[in-house]
C-alpha positions, 0 to 999 in steps of 0.5 A: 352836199353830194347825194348818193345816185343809183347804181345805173342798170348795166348792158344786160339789165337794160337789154332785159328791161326792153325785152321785157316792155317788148313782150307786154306791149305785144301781149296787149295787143294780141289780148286785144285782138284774140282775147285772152282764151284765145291768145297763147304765148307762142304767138306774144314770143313769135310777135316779139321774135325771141324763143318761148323759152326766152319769155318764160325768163320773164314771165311764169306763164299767160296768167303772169304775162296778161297780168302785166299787159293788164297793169300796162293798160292802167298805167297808161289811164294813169298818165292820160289822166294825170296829164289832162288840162288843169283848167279842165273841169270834173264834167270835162274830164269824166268826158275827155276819160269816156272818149279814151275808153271808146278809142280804146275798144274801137282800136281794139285794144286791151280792155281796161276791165276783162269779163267779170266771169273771163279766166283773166278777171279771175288771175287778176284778182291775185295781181296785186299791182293791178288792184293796187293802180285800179283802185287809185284809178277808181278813188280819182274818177269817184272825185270827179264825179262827187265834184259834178254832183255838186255842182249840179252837172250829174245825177245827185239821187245816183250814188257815184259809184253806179255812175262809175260802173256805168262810165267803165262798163261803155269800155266792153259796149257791142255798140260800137261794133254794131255802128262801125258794122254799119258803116259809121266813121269812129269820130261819130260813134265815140260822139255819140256812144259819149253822149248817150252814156252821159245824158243818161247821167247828167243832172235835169228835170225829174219827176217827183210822184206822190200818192194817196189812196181815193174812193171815188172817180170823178165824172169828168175823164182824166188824161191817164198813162200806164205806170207803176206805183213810184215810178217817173212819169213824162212831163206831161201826165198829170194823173194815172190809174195803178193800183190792183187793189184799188184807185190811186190818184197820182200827183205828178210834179215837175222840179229841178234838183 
């Protein structure tokens, strides 16, 4: 039985689709190096080597021609998830996705998410292909995380999307421009840029604190610390004073979700 195949594009449509790619992977890179306020539209033509009157046939203007770089740099998350081992398991792959945000920043790339107050979160808002691929972005990556969490591996007490959050916002982290100031090789610094982030995260020992109100001090000293009412505690404290109005006593036990 013969199916119907699709018209295939002619010359000139394929000479403006490549055009077109031409134009977004030079105003990704420039985004990247420049910013957004700082980068304009003559510089992504004369990166290209056509007229600006030229891009304006693709693009309505430096809101439209970002939003596409934007939607560019999801769509390469999106093929660098989808094509990670499938033997790979969801710790490995929240890893393997936090080292790819690092290269990024380090190469100075796009960022994958723009100031929250920058002019480009606020022209993204209304790109709905933006939105649209990050939300499947983030429903994949919110998976991995509940699939860790079950299994141990990360925090259960966090709900997953502040581990999310916490995982994206590395990919605008001054750390890494701090250590690479410092004459750091950028293999160390996504290692450990990784790692901090990440242990941060992981599922351990925790401290569970629980509180009663006494009315008198016993003679002998305790071993105390500083603290607030509620709050971790080091492994090694065993009892502390915090109440303004009044003693607490503190029982601090050490367990393992």
């Amino acid at each position: 039985m013969n199916t119907l195949q699709p018209p295939r594009p002619s010359f000139k449509e394929q000479m403006l689709r490549a055009r077109e790619d031409a134009i977004v992977e030079a105003a990704s890179r420039l985004l990247g190096e420049k910013g957004f306020e700082t980068m304009t539209v003559d510089e992504v033509a004369a990166a290209v080597g056509i007229a600006k009157a030229s891009l304006y046939k693709h693009f309505a203007g430096k809101d439209d021609l970002c939003s596409a770089a934007m939607v560019h740099v999801v769509e390469r998350l999106q093929r660098f998830l989808a094509a990670l081992p499938a033997e790979l398991g969801a710790m490995q792959r929240l890893h393997a996705l936090l080292c790819w945000t690092l290269q990024l920043q380090l190469a100075d790339e796009v960022p994958l998410l723009p100031s929250r107050n920058s002019a480009l979160a606020q022209a993204l808002r209304a790109c709905d292909a933006y939105q649209a691929s990050m939300q499947e972005v983030h429903a994949c990556i919110l998976g991995w995380i509940v699939e860790a969490q079950a299994q141990g591996q990360l925090r259960r007490e966090l709900p997953p999307d502040v581990i999310l959050c916490a995982l994206l916002a590395r990919n605008a982290d001054p750390m890494l421009g701090m250590l690479r100031d410092r004459g750091y090789a950028d293999e160390c610094i996504i290692d450990w840029a990784a790692d901090t982030c990440l242990s941060g995260l992981a599922s351990g020992p925790s401290t569970c604190v629980l509180t009663e109100p006494i009315t008198s001090l016993p003679s002998e000293p305790w071993p105390c610390v500083p603290m607030t009412t509620r709050s971790y505690l080091p492994d090694s404290a065993t009892l502390a004073m915090v109440s303004p109005a009044g003693p607490t006593l503190v029982m601090v036990l050490s367990c393992t979700p």
